[in-house]
C-alpha positions as CSV (number, residue, x, y, z in Angstrom):
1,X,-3.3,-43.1,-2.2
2,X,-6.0,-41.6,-4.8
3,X,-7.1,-38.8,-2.0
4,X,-3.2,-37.8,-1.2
5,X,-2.7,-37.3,-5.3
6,X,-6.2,-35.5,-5.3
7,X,-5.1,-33.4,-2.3
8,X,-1.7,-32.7,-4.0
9,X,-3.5,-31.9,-7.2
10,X,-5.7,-29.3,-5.4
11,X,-2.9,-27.6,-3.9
12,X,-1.1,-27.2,-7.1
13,X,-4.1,-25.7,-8.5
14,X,-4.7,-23.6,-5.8
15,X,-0.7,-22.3,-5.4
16,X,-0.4,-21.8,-9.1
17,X,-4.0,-19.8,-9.1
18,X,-2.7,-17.7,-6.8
19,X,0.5,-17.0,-8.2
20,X,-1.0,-16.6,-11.3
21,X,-3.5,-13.7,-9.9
22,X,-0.4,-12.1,-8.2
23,X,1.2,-11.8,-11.2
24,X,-1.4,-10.4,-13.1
25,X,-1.6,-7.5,-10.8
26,X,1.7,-6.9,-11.0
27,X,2.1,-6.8,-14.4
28,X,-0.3,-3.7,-15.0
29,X,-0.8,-2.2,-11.6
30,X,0.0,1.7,-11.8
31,X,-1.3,4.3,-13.9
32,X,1.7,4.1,-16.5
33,X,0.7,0.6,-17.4
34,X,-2.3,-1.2,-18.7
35,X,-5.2,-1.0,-16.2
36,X,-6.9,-3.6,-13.7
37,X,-10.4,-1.8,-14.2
38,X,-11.6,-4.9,-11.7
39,X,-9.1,-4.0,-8.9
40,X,-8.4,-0.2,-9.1
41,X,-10.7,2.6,-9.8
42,X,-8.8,4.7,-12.2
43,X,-11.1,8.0,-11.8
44,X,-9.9,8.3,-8.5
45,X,-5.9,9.8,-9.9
46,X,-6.4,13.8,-10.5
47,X,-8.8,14.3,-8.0
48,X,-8.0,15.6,-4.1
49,X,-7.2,12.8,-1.6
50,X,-10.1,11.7,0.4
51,X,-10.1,13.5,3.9
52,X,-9.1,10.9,6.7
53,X,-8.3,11.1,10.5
54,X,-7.1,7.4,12.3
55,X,-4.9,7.6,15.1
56,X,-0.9,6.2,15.3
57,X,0.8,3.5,17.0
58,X,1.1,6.1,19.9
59,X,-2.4,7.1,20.0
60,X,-2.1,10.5,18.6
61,X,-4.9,11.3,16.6
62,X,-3.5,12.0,12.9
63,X,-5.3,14.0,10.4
64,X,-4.1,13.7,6.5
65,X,-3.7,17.7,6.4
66,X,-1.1,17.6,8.5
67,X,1.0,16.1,5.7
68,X,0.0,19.1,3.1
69,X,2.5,20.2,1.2
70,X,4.2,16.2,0.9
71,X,4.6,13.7,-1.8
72,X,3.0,11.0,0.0
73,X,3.1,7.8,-0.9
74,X,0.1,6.2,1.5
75,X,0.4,2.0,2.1
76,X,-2.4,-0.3,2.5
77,X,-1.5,-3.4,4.1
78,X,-1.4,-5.9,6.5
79,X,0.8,-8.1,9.0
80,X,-0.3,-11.3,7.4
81,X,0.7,-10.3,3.8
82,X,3.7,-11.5,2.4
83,X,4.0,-9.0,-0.4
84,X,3.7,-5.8,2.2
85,X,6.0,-7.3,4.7
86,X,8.3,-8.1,1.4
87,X,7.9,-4.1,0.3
88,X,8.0,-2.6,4.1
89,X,12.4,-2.5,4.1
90,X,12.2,-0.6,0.6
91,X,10.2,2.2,2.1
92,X,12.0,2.6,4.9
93,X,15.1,2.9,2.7
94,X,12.9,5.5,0.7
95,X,11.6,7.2,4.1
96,X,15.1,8.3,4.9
97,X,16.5,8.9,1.8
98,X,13.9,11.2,0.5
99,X,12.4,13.1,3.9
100,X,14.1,15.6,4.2
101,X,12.7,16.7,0.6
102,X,9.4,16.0,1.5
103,X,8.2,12.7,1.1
104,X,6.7,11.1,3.3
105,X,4.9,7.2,4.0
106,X,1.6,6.9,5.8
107,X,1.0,3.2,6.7
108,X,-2.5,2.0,7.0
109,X,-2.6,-1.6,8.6
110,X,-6.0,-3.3,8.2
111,X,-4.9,-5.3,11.6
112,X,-5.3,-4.3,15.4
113,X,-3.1,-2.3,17.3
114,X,-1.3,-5.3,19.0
115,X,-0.6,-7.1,15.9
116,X,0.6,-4.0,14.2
117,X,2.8,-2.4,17.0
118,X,4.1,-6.4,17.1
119,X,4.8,-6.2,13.6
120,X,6.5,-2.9,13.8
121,X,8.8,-3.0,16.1
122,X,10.0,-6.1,14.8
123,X,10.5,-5.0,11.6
124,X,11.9,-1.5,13.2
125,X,9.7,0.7,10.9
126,X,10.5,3.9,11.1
127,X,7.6,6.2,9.3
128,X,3.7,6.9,10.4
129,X,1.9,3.7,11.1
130,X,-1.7,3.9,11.7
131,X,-4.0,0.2,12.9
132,X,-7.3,0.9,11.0
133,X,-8.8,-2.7,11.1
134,X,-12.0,-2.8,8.6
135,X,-11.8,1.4,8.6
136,X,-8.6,0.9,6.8
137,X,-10.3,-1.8,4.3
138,X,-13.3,1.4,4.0
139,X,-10.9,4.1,3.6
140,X,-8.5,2.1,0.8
141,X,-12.1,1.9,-1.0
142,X,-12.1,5.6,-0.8
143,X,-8.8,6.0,-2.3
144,X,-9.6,3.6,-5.3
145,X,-9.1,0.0,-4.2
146,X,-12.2,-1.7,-5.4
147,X,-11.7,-5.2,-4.0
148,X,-9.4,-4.4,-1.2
149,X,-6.4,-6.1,-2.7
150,X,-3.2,-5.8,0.0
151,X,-0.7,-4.0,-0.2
152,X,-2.2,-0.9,-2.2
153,X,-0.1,1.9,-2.5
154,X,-1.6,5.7,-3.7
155,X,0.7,8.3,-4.4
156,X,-0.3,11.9,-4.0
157,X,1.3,14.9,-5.1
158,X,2.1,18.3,-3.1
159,X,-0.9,20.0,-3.9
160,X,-2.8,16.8,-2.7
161,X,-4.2,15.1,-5.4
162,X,-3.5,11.7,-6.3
163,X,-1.4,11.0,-8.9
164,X,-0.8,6.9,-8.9
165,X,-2.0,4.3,-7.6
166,X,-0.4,0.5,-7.5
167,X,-2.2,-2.9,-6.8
168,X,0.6,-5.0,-5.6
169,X,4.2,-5.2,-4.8
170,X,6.0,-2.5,-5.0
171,X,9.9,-2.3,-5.6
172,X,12.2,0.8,-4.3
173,X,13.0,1.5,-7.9
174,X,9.3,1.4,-8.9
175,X,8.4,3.9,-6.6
176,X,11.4,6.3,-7.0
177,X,10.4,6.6,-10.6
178,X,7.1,8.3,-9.1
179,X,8.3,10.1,-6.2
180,X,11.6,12.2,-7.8
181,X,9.7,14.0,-10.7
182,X,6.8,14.9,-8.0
183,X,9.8,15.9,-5.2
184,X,11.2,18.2,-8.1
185,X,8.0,20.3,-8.7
């Protein structure tokens, strides 16, 4: 009886650590809010994206200059997260609202291609998915995620350099508040 109360006990702890961390991410996770110098590396917003080429769900070898001109809003994340599959509907209601003005979502799945194509036609997902596996881990590095925390969102303006980026969770309202000012210059 003592080892089931211990084991109860450690999962409590555990759950309530993790919440805990998950909230503190959230609370200060883009540039408008207080920092998480531990997380995100804040020098990366105002300079040029980092260069990247990874191929889509069909193959196609995509290059990030094909998207100059955009407000992109480029996802890290994974099949296995709860938080990014939580997120994924919003920017697909995003995707289609706000295309045809130029915005546009580059997925970058840290996963392999099976689990990812899985994962997207389930879900239906209707903007550029790329599976990176551990590339995608390098290249979120790259773009300021300093502990490779899932999902990481960068947002980047039409002249291509980053303006935001988010640890976390992000909501449809959150991330209009970004993309309209950027889709109005």
């Amino acid at each position: 009886m003592k080892n089931i109360i211990q084991f109860v006990l450690v999962i409590v702890i555990a759950g309530g650590a993790g919440f805990g961390f998950q909230r503190y991410l959230q609370q200060g996770s883009d540039n408008l809010a207080p920092a998480i110098p531990q997380a995100v590396n804040r020098d990366i917003v105002g300079t040029t994206r980092p260069a990247f080429e990874l191929k889509d769900l069909q193959g196609r070898l995509r290059n990030i200059d094909e998207w100059n001109g955009k407000v992109l809003l480029i996802n890290f994340w994974a099949t296995w997260c709860p938080p990014c599959k939580k997120e994924m509907p919003a920017f697909m209601k995003l995707h289609e609202e706000y295309a045809a003005q130029g915005f546009e979502i580059i997925g970058i799945a840290l996963d392999d291609q099976e689990s990812v194509q899985d994962f997207v036609d389930t879900m239906g997902v209707d903007y550029t998915i790329m599976a990176a596996e551990y590339k995608g881990l390098e290249l979120s590095r790259d773009y300021g995620n300093r502990i490779g925390v899932l999902p990481y969102s960068v947002f980047v303006g039409r002249d291509g350099k980053i303006v935001s980026t988010h640890a976390g969770e992000l909501t449809k309202k959150r991330v209009e508040e970004i993309i309209q000012p950027l889709l109005a210059q």
